[in-house]
C-alpha positions, 0 to 999 in steps of 0.5 A: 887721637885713640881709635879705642883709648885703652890707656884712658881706661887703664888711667882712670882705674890704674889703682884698682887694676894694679892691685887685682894683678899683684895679687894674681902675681902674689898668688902665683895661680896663673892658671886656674886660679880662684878669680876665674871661678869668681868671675864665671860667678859674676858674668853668669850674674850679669846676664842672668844664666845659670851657666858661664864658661870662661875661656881663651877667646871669643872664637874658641867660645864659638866652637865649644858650643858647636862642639857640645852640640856635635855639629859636624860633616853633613850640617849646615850653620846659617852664619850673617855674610857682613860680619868678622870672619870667626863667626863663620871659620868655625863652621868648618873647622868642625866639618860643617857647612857655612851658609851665609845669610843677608843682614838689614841694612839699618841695624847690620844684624842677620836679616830674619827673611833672608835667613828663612830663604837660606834655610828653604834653600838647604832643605829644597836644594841639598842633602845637607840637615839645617842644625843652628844658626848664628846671629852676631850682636853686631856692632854692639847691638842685639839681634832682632832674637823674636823673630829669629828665634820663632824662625828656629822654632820653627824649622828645629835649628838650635841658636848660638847668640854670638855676642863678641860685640854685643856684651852689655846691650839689652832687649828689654831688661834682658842682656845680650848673651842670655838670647841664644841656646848658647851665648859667646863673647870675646874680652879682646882688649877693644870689645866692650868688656876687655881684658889685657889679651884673649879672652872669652866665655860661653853662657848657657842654661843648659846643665849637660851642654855646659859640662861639656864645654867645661870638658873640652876647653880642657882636653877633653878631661873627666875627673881631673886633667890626666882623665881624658874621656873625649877629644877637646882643646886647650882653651882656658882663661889664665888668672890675670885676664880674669882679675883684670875682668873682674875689675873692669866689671865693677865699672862696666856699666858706667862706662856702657852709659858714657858710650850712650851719651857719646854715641848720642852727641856723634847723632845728633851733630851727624845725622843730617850729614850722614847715615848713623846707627839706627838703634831698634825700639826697646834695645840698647846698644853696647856700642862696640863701635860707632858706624857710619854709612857714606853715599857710596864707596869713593866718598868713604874711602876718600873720607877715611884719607881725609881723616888719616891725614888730620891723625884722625883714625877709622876703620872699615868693618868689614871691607870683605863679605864672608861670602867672598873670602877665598877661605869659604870658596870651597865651602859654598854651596853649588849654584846658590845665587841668593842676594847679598845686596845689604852686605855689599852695600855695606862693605862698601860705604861703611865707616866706623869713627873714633868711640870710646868710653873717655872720649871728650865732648872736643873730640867729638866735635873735632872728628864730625867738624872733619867730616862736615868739611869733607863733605862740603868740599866733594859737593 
């Protein structure tokens, strides 16, 4: 059994995948070539801006849109504490300050109250300027954006929708990457738009923030390549990425609505064994993963053994809140003692379980016969 059965998808579409890279290998335009244009083009479309900016990788995404706002020394960013660690690197590697917020303990998405105290917190507490924040579509699911976003109002912050897991889900009719200031997304090959390596994009509506980014994925260049007018960084998407995307694209949403029917049948055979997901009312998840929540931390580890030994594979997202990574302890801020209670909470009694698009209805039922028999026998 695949955690993510890539080979499923590749199998599936095998036709159609092989001709979109014999063509970029006919073509020999490896970089630069016309299917990165077309398919900026077509994710704009999609999510309904009027600016995308493909690029090498989700992280990378994330630090040009810091960039294009020069966020530097002296800035605080409000980053979720449960989350993957990018989201909160990039703050520092642009000189800012991390600061990190709660989530809820349903949906895993930046909590609104919790980020409203860290902010009171910066402004009462340090000389450091609130600038953004930067609220992850964890999981596959929007953040709560309107209160988030009267929360930036109100305090004047700028917002960067991180949504490396989040491409497909919906608020309403509107898609996530179209809620921040600026939006990001990654195309690594498990996200639920993947390419065939790293890949990812930025989305905006801003005409001057998205010139700049489009400057300095490529070193900083005006006119041409040769033309340097700023400091920036290599960060482009190469040709066949973005003819496999292209392709993967046309049957994107088929696949989004076979994760809801999947994630549907994991629910309903679950729900009374288990925490499931949450879904909040009006969103739609793209279901990046498939999260459960045990009792407490022996139970999911032993779980996960369980399961191992059955090839049953798992994963833990995330074992280690941001906060507590030794690569931050110089970047936290003195004497802040705010809780983080969800976040630990959830890094120990997470759980996510096999999901894919291709998954058959006996897959299911193998993974949740598994963890009812677990159960069972731990009492």
């Amino acid at each position: 059994m695949e955690f993510r059965d890539l080979k499923a998808q590749y199998t599936a579409h095998r036709t159609e995948l092989d001709a979109a890279i014999q063509d970029v290998l006919t073509g020999t335009r490896f970089i630069g070539g016309r299917q990165v244009t077309e398919l900026e083009e077509a994710l704009a479309r999609y999510v309904g801006v009027k600016h995308c900016v493909a690029c090498a990788n989700g992280t990378d995404a994330l630090q040009l849109a810091l960039m294009a706002w020069e966020i530097g020394p002296g800035d605080a960013v409000f980053v979720p504490d449960f989350t993957f660690f990018s989201s909160g690197e990039v703050v520092p590697t642009v000189g800012a300050v991390p600061v990190f917020t709660d989530v809820e303990p349903d949906t895993y998405n930046i909590s609104p109250q919790s980020l409203e105290e860290a902010i009171r917190y910066v402004i009462r507490h340090t000389d450091l300027k609130p600038r953004a924040v930067i609220a992850v579509d964890l999981f596959g699911q929007p953040a709560d954006f309107a209160a988030i976003r009267a929360i930036t109002d109100q305090y004047g912050l700028l917002l960067l929708e991180d949504g490396a897991q989040g491409f497909g889900g919906r608020i309403g009719a509107r898609r996530a990457c179209g809620f921040g200031d600026i939006a990001t997304t990654s195309f690594f090959p498990a996200k639920p738009l993947g390419c065939y390596g790293d890949g990812g994009a930025v989305f905006t509506d801003h005409d001057e923030w998205a010139d700049l980014i489009r400057s300095y994925r490529i070193h900083g260049k005006g006119q041409n390549k040769y033309d340097n007018i700023r400091i920036g960084m290599n960060s482009r998407l190469d040709t066949l990425q973005a003819a496999v995307l292209l392709e993967k694209l046309k049957f994107f949403d088929g696949e989004m609505e076979a994760c809801g029917q999947i994630a549907a049948e994991y629910t309903r055979r679950l729900a009374e064994r288990v925490k499931t997901p949450v879904i909040k009312s009006g969103m739609t998840s793209s279901w990046a993963q498939y999260t459960i929540q045990l009792s407490d931390e022996g139970t999911r580890d032993g779980l996960q053994s369980f399961l191992r030994e059955r090839a049953i594979p798992t994963a833990v997202y995330y074992p280690k809140a941001l906060h507590r990574q030794e690569a931050f302890a110089g970047c936290l801020l003195p004497e802040d003692d705010r809780p983080f209670a969800h976040t630990e909470q959830l890094c120990r009694t997470v759980l996510s379980l096999p999901f894919h698009p291709y998954m058959e209805t006996g897959a299911i039922e193998r993974v949740t016969d598994q963890i009812a028999e677990y159960l069972r026998l731990v009492g």
